[in-house]
C-alpha positions, 0 to 999 in steps of 0.5 A: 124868506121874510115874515113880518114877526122877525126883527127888523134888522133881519129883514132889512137884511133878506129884502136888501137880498131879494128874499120874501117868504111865499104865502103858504097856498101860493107855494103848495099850488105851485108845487102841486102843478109842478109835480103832478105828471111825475116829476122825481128830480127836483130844484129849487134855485135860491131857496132860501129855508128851502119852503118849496121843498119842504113842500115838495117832500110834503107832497112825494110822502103823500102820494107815497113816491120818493124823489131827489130833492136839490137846492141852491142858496147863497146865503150860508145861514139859510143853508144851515136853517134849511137842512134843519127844518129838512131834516125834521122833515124826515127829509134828505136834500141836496143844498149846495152854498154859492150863487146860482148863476156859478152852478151850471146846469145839466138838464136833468131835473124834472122841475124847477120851483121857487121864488128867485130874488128881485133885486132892481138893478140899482143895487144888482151890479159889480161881479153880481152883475156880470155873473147874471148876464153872462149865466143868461148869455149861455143860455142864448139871451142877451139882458141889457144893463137895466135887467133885476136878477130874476131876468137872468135866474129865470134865463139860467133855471132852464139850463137844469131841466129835462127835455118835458120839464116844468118850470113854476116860479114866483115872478115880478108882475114885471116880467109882462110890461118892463122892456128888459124882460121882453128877451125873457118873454120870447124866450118862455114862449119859443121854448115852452110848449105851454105857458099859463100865468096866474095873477091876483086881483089883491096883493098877496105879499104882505112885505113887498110893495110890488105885483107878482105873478106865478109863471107855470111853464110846460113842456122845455124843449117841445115846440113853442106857440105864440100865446099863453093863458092867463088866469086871475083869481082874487087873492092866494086862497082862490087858487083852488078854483082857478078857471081854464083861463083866457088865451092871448096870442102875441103877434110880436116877440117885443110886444108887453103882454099887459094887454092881455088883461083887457077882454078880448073884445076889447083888444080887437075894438083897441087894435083895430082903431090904430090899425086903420090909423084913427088912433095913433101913438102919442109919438105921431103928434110930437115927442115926449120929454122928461123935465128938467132934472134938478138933484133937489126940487124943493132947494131949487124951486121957489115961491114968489115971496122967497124971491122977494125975501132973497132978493133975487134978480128976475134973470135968475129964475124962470117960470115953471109949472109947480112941482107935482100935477094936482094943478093939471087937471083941467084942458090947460094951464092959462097965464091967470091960472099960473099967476093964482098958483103963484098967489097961493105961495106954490112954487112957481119959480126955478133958480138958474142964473144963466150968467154969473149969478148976483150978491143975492144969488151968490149968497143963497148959492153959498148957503146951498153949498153949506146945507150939502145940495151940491153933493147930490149926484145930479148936482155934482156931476154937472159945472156950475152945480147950480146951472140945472140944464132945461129944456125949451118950453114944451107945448103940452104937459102931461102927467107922470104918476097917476091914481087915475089916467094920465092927463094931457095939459095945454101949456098956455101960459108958457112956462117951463116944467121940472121931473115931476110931469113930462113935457111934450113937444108937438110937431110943427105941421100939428103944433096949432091943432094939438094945442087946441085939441089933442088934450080934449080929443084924449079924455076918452075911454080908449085912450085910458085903456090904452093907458092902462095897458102901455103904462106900468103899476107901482105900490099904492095902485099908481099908473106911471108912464115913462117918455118911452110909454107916454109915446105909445100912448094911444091918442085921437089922430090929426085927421081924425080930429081936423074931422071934427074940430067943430065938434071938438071946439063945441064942446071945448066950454063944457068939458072944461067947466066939468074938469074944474068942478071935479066931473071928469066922468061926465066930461069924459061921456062927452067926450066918448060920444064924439071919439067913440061914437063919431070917429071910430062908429062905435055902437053903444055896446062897443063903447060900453065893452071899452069901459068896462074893460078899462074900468076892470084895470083900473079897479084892478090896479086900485084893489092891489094898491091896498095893503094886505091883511094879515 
């Protein structure tokens, strides 16, 4: 496990291994819950210097009750520290050196407790790989190839417990929203009879840029339901008074349970306005697309100064919009608008000579070729290197990694986009009316909630939503927007000159009192419980953005 007084190189080394050390109270907690009804036999998969443990023997001494300690860890030296600090204990335990996912299990233990690596899948492959997803296929679930390895641990830890077991671990806030955990989820709920998570409204590992959650899953084997608890303390110290917490009941196997996060008043005002179609995934109007992919944006996009100073041909480039998204911020992007980003030295333009590229281009090619761009992934596996393949103009941009809420952006000055924002493309029976519309209609509270809960948080507090996410994005319908497009179009004017003096709030209340109160009927009180519940996430996702103090 990893503390921030070791060196460097150690902890280079136990984070490339997936390995963090768990706060003190998080452990004790969780060791306390998972051995309070008795349990005797005891695990801890990948168990590092053995914390949990170590814990557990703490807890059996006190209530004056001995137990069968075991542990599995992959990590030779580790072995060696664990059976050492054990055995200062006063401590026996079994520890067995190898990787978990080649241990079958026996049913036979009373808990399994820890805190199994994360490794994203980027770096979880080869013989690995294969060994996680077969130990999770014995075990009934099937995980696709962009599965971290705490999917399979957590799949392949329930092979070791006893019919009335329990199971606490030390989770990725992953396994709520990611696509790939969704086997996972179904599985905890059909083969648990209870399953309660405790989240954290700060971020309780020093070391580690990502959300946890603790997972506390009863009763393997009896008869699952179609719900779990979830309860939210502030921070790791708050354990001690945590409440009965909220039930939420999960009407599809496949469904993220990040909703959960939302009250349950606002969930019902949430499913109701898609369920009577008001409100549809962004999906309804269009389709969503990354933008161009270029292996290196800042080689590939120039200024249009460094186009006069290369000497380039205008066949050679096309017009984008500017890397990042700071400039979307408004209802659209105009020609004047580009043209002034252009002014400013941003970078407008994207190199890609759709012919045979001229002396210019040839020379600026070579120097390229020289500073080592071909070699980026990207770059080599396509033929010319230079050639970035590009979509077609999209109608709307839409913004990709967010401090706030996700923006939609009319693309008026028709010009292309790269990775850094997500174009859309409207359907032809809605093209006009969502170019007009769509991106003001959208700046309400709903939809930010619904932001909030199709999107995914990252370190430093950002909403990101991929295409896939972006088309569940829930958004005013056609119909109802054809219902008031003249209030819409009224209100156009206003909210533009709020969005470009920084009001967004303001315009956002402007836009509520159409969308809310017009197309859904909602009293005060209703609009004031969406507010309140997508301003509880997003404050949320700010405060676990911050860096703990040590």
């Amino acid at each position: 496990m990893l503390t921030s007084q070791e060196p460097n190189a150690d902890a280079i080394s136990r984070h490339a291994r997936g390995a963090y050390f768990t706060p003190e109270p998080i452990a004790r907690f969780m060791t306390e819950w998972a051995l309070e009804h008795g349990a005797r036999r005891i695990l801890e998969p990948s168990c590092g210097e053995a914390q949990f443990l170590r814990t557990a023997h703490q807890v059996l001494t006190t209530s004056q009750t001995t137990g069968e300690l075991h542990g599995v860890e992959l990590h030779a030296p580790s072995v060696r520290e664990a059976m050492r600090l054990l055995a200062q204990d006063g401590a026996r335990a079994q520890i067995r050196c190898g990787n978990f996912f080649e241990f079958d299990g026996n049913a036979d233990m009373d808990a399994v407790i820890g805190n199994p690596p994360y490794v994203r899948y980027q770096l979880h492959r080869g013989n690995e790989r294969t060994l996680s997803r077969r130990a999770a296929a014995a075990g009934g679930i099937e995980l696709n190839e962009l599965a971290s390895v705490w999917a399979a641990f957590v799949v392949h830890a329930t092979s070791f417990l006893r019919t009335g077991g329990r199971m606490a671990l030390v989770l990725p806030a992953e396994l709520m929203f990611v696509n790939y955990a969704a086997p996972v989820r179904s599985m905890l709920l059909s083969r648990f009879a209870e399953v309660s998570l405790v989240l954290f409204d700060e971020r309780v590992f020093a070391d580690a840029q990502e959300e946890v959650v603790l997972l506390l899953a009863d009763g393997y084997g009896h008869q699952g339901k179609k719900h779990f608890r979830l309860h939210q303390v502030p921070n790791a110290a708050a354990l001690g008074t945590l409440s009965e917490g909220v039930l939420h009941t999960v009407e599809q196997t496949e469904e993220r349970w990040t909703s959960s996060l939302a009250t349950s008043e606002a969930r019902g005002i949430y499913s109701h306005a898609l369920a009577e179609a008001d409100f549809v995934p962004l999906q309804a109007w269009g389709e969503t697309s990354l933008g161009a992919v270029t292996g290196n944006n800042k080689w590939f996009t120039r200024t249009a100064a460094q186009l006069d100073d290369l000497k380039l041909d205008s066949t050679e480039v096309v017009r984008i919009s500017p890397p990042g998204s700071r400039h979307l911020r408004g209802l659209e992007l105009s020609e004047a608008q580009w043209q002034k980003l252009s002014a400013q030295n941003a970078a407008t333009y994207l190199f890609r000579p759709e012919g045979n590229a001229s002396v210019a281009g040839e020379r600026l090619i070579a120097q390229g070729e020289l500073a080592g761009v071909d070699q980026a992934y990207k770059c080599r596996v396509r033929s010319p290197w230079w050639r970035v393949p590009l979509a077609s103009v999209p109608d709307l941009f839409m913004t990709y990694m967010n401090a706030d809420t996700p923006r939609l952006t009319t693309n008026t000055a028709n010009v292309h986009h790269i990775n850094s924002i997500h174009g859309v493309y409207l359907g032809a029976d809605v093209r006009e009316l969502g170019r007009d519309l769509l991106p003001l209609a959208s700046l309400n509270t709903l939809t930010m909630l619904g932001a909030e809960i199709v999107g995914r948080s990252y370190g430093g507090g950002i909403l990101k939503l991929e295409p896939s996410e972006a088309d569940k994005l829930p958004v005013p319908s056609a119909r109802q927007i054809r219902r008031f497009t003249p209030q819409l179009q009224a209100l156009k004017p206003q909210v533009a000159k709020l969005l470009h003096e920084g009001h967004k709030q303001r315009a956002t209340d402007l836009v509520d009192e159409i969308v809310l109160g017009g197309m859904l009927n909602l009293e005060q009180q209703a609009q004031n419980i969406l507010r309140e519940s997508r301003m509880s996430m997003l404050l949320r996702r700010k405060t676990r953005g911050k860096r703990v103090k040590n």
